[in-house]
C-alpha positions in Angstrom: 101.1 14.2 164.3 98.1 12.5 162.1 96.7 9.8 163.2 96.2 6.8 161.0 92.4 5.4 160.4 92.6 1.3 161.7 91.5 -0.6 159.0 89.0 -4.2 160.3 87.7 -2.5 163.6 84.2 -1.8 164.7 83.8 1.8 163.0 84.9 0.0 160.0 83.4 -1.3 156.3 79.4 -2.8 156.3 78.8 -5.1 159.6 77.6 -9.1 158.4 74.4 -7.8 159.5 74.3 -4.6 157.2 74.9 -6.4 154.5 72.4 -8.7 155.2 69.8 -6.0 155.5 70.5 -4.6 152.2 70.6 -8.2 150.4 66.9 -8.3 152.2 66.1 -4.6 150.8 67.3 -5.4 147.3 65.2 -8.6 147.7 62.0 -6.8 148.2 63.1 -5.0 145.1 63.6 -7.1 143.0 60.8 -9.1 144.2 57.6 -6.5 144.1 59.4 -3.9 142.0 58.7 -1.4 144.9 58.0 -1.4 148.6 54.8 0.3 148.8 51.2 -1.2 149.1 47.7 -0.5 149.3 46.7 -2.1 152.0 46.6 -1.9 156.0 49.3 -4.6 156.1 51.6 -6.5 154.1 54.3 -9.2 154.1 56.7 -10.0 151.5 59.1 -13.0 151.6 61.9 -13.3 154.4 59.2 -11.6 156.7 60.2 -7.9 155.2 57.2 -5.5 155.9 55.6 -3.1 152.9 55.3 0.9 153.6 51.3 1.7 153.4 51.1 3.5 150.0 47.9 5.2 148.5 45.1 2.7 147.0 46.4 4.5 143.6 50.2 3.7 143.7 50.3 0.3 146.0 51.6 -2.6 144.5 47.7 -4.1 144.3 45.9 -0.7 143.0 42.3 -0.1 144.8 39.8 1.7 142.9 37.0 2.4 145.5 33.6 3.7 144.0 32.4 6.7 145.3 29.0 5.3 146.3 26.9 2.4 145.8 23.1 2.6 144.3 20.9 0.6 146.7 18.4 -1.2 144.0 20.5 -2.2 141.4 24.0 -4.0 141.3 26.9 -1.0 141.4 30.6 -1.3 140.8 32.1 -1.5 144.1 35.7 -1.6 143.8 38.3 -2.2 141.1 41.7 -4.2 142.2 44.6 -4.3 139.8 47.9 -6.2 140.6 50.6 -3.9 139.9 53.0 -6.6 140.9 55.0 -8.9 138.5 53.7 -12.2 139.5 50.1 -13.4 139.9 48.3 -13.0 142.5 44.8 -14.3 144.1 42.6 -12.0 145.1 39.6 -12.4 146.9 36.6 -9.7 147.9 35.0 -10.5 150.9 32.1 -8.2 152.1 32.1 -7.2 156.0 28.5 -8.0 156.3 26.6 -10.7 155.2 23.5 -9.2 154.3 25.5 -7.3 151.2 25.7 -9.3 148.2 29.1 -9.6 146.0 29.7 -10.5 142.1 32.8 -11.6 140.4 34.9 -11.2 143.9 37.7 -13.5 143.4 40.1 -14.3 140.6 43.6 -15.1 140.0 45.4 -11.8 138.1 48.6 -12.0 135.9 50.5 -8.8 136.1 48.8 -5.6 134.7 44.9 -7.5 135.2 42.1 -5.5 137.0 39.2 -7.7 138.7 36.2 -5.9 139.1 33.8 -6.0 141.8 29.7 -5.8 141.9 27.4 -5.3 144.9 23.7 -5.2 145.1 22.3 -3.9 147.9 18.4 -4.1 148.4 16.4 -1.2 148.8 14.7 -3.0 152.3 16.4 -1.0 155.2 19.8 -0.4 153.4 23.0 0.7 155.1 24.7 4.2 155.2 27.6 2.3 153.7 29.0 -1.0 152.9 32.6 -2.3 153.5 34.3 -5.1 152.3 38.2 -6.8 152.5 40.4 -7.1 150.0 42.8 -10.0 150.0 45.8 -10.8 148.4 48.0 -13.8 148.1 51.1 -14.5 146.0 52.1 -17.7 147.3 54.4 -17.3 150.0 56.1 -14.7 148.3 53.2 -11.4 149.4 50.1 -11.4 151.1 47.9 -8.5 152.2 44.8 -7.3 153.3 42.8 -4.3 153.0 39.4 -2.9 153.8 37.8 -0.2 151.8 34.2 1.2 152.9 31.5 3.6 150.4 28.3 4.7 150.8 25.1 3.9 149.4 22.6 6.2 147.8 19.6 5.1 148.0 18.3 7.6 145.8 16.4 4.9 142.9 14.8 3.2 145.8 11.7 5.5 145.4 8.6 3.4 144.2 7.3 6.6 141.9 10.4 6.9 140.3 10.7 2.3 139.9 7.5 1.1 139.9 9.4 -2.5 139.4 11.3 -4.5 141.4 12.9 -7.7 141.7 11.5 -10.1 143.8 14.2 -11.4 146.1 15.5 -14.7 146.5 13.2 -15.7 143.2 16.5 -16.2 140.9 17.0 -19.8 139.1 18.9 -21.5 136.8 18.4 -24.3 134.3 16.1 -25.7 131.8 13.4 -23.1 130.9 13.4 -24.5 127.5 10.1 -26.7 127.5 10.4 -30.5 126.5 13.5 -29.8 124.2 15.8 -28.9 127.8 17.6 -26.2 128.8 21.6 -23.9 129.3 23.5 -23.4 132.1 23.2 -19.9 130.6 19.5 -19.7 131.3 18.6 -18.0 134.7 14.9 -16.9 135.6 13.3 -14.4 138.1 10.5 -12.7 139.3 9.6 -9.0 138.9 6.9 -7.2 140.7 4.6 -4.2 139.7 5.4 -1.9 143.4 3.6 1.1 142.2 -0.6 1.6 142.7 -1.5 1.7 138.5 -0.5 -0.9 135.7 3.1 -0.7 134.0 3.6 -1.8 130.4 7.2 -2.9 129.3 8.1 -2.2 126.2 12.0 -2.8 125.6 14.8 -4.2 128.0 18.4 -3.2 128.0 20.9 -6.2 129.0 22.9 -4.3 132.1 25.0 -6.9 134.0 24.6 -11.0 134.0 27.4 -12.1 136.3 30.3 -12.2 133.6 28.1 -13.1 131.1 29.0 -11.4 127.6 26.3 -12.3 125.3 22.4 -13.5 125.0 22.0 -15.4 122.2 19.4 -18.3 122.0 20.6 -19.2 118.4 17.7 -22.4 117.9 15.4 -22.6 115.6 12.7 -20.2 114.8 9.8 -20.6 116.9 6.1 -21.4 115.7 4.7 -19.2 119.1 6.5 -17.0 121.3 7.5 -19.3 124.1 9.5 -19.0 127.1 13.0 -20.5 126.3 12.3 -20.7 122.6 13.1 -16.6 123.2 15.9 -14.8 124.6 14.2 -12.6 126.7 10.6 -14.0 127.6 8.4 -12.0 130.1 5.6 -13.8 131.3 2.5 -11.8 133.3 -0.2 -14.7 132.7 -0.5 -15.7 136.4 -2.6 -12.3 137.6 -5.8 -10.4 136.5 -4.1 -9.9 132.9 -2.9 -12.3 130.6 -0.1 -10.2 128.5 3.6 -11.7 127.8 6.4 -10.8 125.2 9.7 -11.4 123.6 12.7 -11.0 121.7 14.1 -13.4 119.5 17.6 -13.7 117.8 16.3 -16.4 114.9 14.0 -13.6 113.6 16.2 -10.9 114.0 19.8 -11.6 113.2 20.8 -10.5 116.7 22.2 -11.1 119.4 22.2 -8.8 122.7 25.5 -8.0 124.0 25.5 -7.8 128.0 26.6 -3.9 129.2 26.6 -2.5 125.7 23.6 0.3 126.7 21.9 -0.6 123.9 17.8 -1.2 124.3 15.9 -3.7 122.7 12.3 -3.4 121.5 10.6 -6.5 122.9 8.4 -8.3 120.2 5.3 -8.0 122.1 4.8 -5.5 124.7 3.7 -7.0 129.0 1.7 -5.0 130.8 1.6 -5.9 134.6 -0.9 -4.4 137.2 -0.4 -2.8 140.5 0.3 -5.2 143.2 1.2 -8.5 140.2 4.3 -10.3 139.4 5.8 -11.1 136.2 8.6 -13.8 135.1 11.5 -13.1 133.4 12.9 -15.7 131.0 16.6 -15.4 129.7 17.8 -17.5 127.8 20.8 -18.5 126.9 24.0 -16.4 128.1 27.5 -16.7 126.8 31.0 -16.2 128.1 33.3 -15.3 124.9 31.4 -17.8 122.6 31.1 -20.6 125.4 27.5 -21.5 127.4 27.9 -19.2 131.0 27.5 -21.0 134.1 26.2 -18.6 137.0 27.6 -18.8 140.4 26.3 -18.3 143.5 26.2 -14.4 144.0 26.3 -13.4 140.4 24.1 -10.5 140.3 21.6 -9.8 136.9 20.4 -7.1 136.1 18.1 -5.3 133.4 16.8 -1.8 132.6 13.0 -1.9 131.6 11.6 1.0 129.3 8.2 1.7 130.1 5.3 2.9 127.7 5.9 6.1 128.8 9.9 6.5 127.6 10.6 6.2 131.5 13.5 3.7 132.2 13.8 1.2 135.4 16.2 -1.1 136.5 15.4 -4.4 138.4 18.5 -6.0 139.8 18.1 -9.6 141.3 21.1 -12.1 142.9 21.5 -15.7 141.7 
């Protein structure tokens, strides 16, 4: 004789609990669109735990450089939020010696911030590391922490006879009596190599999150510092040589990160062992004046006389 199945006992139907633990699992769902992450924890809402997923397929997408160029500012690390709320995101390096750019923001779904580090070419590491964190209210929060190496490869002084000098970046009025832009910064370049370098063009390569240099003023009676975009200045040594470039003249303006290189109006030569300063003047954020932050990083690419290219990279 068959035995009947009892209907309402133990073995039977979802417990209160089970069904609790699937309202949590279609919560996290719903919530982050899928439970995976890039990151060496996470927490959602209701205290449920993310799975670890690749940096390519997490929720918050890391895109880690392969290396970093010690002497210049390099891309670090690209984070998108592949969630579909916003979330704040902050860059954090692990040592405090290695210099960050544009490491925090807040990103709507689908946005990518983009991360900068300049490392000097004085006794730089084997690799730099920095944490990545996330917040979405009190809806997600991670952390991660993501480590490159760094080449070291332009820090040769025959291959860049120029450098920035560090710790010389400023901002403010470098305008003469008529004032000056929060988009004007100014910094110090040295001649590192043993025979004298003339500069010829510049190439705009990175200026925090700068878009555009464009003076836009009147046209200037002299070449001047701040009556120029780009004025470099290498009166204070044995030689007395200084040049410019200057939107009024020329109908231009010089677009930051386009890898285009402009012919300065005169031409700076700067002997062995001698400093020059660099005058920019005035930077632009999508049409508005650009005010630099504490760790932006600026960076241009110098053409010398002979055709050969260097890059000087200082920290605000």
């Amino acid at each position: 004789m068959s035995r009947r199945r009892r209907s309402g006992g133990r073995g039977s139907g979802p417990s209160s609990l089970s069904v609790a633990l699937l309202l949590g699992m279609a919560l996290l769902v719903v919530t982050a669109g899928t439970p995976t992450v890039a990151f060496t924890s996470a927490t959602f809402d209701r205290g449920s735990a993310a799975t670890v997923a690749d940096d390519a397929n997490g929720l918050l997408a890391l895109d880690v450089a392969g290396s970093v160029s010690a002497g210049s500012s390099s891309r670090l690390i690209t984070v998108t939020n592949q969630l579909d709320r916003p979330l704040d995101v902050t860059v954090v390096p692990e040592s405090a010696s290695v210099m960050l750019s544009n490491a925090q923001a807040t990103l709507d779904p689908g946005e990518s911030l983009t991360t900068s580090t300049t490392i000097s070419c004085d006794s730089p590491p084997d690799s730099v590391s920095a944490t990545v964190t996330a917040v979405a209210g009190s809806a997600f929060s991670g952390t991660a922490t993501r480590s490159t190496t760094v080449d070291t490869g332009d820090c040769s002084s025959d291959n860049s006879p120029f450098s920035a000098v560090s710790a010389s970046a400023s901002t403010g009025s470098f305008s003469g009596p008529s004032g000056g832009s929060t988009g004007s910064v100014r910094f110090n370049i040295e001649n590192t190599g043993t025979t004298a370098h003339t500069i010829t063009a510049f190439e705009l390569v990175e200026a925090g999150n700068a878009t555009v240099l464009s003076f836009g003023g009147p046209k200037p009676v002299n070449l001047n510092r701040g009556k120029d975009e780009v004025y470099i200045d290498a009166t204070g040594g044995a030689t007395s040589s200084e040049g410019a470039a200057e939107d009024a003249r020329r109908g231009t303006t010089f677009a930051v990160g386009s890898g285009t290189s402009h012919s300065l109006d005169q031409s700076v030569t700067v002997e062995a062992g001698e400093s020059a300063g660099v005058f920019l003047y005035q930077f632009t954020e999508n049409g508005a004046p650009y005010t630099f932050q504490s760790g932006d990083g600026v960076t241009l690419a110098l053409t010398l006389q002979d055709g050969t290219q260097v890059t000087v990279t200082v920290t605000v």
